[in-house]
C-alpha positions as CSV (number, residue, x, y, z in Angstrom):
1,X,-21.6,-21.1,6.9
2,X,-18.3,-20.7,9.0
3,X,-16.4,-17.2,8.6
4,X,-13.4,-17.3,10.3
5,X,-11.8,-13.8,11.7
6,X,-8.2,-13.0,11.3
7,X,-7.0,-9.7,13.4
8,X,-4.5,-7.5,11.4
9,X,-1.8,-5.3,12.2
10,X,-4.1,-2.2,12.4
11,X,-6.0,-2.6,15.7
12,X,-9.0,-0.9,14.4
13,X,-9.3,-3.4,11.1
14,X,-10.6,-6.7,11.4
15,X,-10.2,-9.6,8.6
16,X,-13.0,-11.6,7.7
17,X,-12.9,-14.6,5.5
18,X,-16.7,-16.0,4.9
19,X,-15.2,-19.2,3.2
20,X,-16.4,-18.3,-0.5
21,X,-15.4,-15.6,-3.5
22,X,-16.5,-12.0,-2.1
23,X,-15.0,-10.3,-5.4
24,X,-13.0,-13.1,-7.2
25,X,-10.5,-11.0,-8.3
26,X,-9.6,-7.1,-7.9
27,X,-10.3,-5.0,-4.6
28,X,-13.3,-2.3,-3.7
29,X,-12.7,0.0,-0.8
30,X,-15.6,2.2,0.7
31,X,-14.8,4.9,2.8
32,X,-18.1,6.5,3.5
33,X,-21.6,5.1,4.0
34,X,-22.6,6.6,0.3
35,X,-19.5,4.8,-1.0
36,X,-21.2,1.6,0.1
37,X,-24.2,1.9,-1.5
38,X,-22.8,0.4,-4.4
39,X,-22.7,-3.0,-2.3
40,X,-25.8,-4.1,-0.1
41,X,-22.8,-6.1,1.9
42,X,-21.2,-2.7,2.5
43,X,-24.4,-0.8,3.2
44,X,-25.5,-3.2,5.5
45,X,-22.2,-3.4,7.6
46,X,-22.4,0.6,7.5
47,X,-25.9,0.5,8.6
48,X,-24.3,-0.8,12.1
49,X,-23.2,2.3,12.7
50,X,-20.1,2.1,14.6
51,X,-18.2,0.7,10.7
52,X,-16.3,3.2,9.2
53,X,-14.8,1.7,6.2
54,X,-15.0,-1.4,4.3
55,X,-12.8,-3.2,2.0
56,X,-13.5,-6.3,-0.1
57,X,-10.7,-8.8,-1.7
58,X,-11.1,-12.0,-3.7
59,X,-12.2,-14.3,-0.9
60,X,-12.2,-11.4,2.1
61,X,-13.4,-8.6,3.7
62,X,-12.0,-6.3,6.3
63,X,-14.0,-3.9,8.0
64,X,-12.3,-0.9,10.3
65,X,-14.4,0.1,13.4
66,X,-14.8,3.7,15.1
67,X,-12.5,4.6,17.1
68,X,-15.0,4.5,20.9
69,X,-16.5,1.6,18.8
70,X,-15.0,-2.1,20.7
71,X,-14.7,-5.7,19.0
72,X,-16.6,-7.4,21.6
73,X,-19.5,-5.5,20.7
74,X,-19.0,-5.2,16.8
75,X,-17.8,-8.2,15.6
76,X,-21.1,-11.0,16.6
77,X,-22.9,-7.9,14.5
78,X,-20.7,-7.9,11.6
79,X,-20.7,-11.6,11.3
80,X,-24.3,-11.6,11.2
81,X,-25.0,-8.7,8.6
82,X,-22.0,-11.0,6.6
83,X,-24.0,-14.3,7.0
84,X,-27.2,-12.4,5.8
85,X,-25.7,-11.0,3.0
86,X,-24.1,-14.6,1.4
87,X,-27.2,-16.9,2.4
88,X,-29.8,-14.0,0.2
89,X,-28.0,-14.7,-2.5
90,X,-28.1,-10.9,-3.3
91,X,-24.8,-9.2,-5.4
92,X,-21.8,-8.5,-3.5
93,X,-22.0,-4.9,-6.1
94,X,-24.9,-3.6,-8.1
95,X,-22.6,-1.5,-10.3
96,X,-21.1,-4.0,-12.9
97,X,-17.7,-2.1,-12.6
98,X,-15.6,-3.4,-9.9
99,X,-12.4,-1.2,-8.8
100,X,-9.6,-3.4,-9.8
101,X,-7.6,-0.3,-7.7
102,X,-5.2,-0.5,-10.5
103,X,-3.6,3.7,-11.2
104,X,-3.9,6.7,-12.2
105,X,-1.9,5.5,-15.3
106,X,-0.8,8.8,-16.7
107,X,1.0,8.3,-20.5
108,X,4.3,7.6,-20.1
109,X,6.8,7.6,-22.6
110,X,8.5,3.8,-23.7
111,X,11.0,3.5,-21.2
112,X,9.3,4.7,-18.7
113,X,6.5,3.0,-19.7
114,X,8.6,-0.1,-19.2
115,X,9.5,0.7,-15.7
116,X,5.6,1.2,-14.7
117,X,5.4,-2.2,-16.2
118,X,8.0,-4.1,-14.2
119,X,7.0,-1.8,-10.7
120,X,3.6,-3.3,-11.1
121,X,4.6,-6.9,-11.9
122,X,6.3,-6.8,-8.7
123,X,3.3,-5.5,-7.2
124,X,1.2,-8.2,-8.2
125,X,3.5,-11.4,-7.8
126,X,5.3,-10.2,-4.4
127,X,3.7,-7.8,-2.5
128,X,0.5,-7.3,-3.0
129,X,-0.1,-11.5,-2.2
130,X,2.0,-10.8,1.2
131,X,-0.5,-7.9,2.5
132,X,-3.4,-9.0,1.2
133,X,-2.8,-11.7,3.8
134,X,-3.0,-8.7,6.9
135,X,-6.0,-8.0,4.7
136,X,-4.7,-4.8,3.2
137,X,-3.9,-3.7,-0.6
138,X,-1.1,-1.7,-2.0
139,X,-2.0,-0.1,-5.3
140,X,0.5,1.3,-7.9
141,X,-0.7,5.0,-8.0
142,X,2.2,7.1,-10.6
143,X,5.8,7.0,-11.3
144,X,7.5,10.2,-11.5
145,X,10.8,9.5,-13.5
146,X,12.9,12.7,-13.3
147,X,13.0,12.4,-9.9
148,X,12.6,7.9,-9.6
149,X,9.6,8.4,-7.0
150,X,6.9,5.8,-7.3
151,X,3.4,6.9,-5.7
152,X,1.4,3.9,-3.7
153,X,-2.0,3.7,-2.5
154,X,-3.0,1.8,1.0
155,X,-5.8,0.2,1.2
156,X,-8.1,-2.1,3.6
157,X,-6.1,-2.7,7.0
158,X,-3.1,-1.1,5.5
159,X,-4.9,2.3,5.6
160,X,-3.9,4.2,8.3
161,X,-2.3,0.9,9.9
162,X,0.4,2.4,12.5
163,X,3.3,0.0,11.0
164,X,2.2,0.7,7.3
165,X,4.9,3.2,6.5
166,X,7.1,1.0,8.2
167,X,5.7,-1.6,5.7
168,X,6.3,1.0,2.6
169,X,9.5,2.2,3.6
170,X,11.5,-1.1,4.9
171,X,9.6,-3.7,2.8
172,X,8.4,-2.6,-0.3
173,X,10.5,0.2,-1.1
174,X,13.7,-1.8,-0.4
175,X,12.5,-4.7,-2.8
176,X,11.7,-2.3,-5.5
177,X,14.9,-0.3,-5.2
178,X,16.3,-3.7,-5.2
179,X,14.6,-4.8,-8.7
180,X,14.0,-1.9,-10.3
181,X,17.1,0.6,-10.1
182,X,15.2,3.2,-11.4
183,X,13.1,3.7,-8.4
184,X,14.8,6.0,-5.4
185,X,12.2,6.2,-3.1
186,X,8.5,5.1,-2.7
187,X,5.8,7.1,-1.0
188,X,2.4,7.1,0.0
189,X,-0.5,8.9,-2.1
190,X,-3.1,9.8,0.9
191,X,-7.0,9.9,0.1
């Protein structure tokens, strides 16, 4: 097995693609060590000790180190515990429900329901394909339409990344405001 190792635009999240599905489809982001019990890939990579987050995609992984924690030293131990884990044959998850990361989807009423609809088909097609690539995830969060402020949620490298806002503010909110007229501003939902 040959996982190749992509860096990202967050210094402290590394990308790893082990060659094979990890989730298929959707994402799953653990934040904390109890978190990633739900995954023995997590748990293990958490049992390391110097891991303190972990986020899976369809066919990759990121993992985002301590800060006093250094590549050099982390990353021959992460490949291993990801090795393990794919040659046992064991679950990527033991809870059946994966977090597809898709919203808080509060009711909204028909028109605004179809401006929800064309935020996140835009999500989908356009960006979330382009930062999934820096092995991140954007995730549509709410809409608030008396005021045209769509909520978004970072995940994998693009949590705490330092050019994320950047990201939010230049890229993604631009292309919505450009496609969806509705929308005046995009910001981040923390947690």
């Amino acid at each position: 097995m040959f996982i190749q190792t992509e860096t990202t635009p967050n210094p402290e999240v590394l990308k790893f693609l082990p060659g094979r599905e990890v989730l298929g489809e959707g994402a799953r982001e653990f934040r904390t060590p109890e978190e990633g019990d739900a995954s023995p890939l997590a748990k293990a990579l958490f049992d390391l000790g110097d891991v303190t987050r972990v986020f899976f995609g369809p066919d990759f992984l990121t993992v985002t180190k301590g800060e006093d924690a250094q590549w050099p030293h982390l990353k021959a131990p992460i490949l291993a515990a990801i090795m393990d884990h794919f040659t046992s044959g064991r679950p990527v998850l033991l809870d059946a429900a994966q977090d597809g990361g898709h919203d808080e989807d509060g009711v909204y009423d028909e028109d605004t329901a179809q401006i929800v609809a064309e935020i996140k088909e835009l999500l989908d097609t356009r960006i979330r394909p382009a930062v999934a690539q820096d092995g991140g995830d954007i995730v549509f969060s709410r809409f608030e339409p008396q005021t045209g402020v769509v909520w978004l949620h970072m995940r994998g490298a693009c949590s705490g990344c330092p050019s994320s806002s950047a990201t939010l503010k230049s890229g993604v909110e631009n292309m919505l405001k450009h496609y969806v007229p509705e929308v005046t501003r995009v910001e981040q939902t923390l947690g």
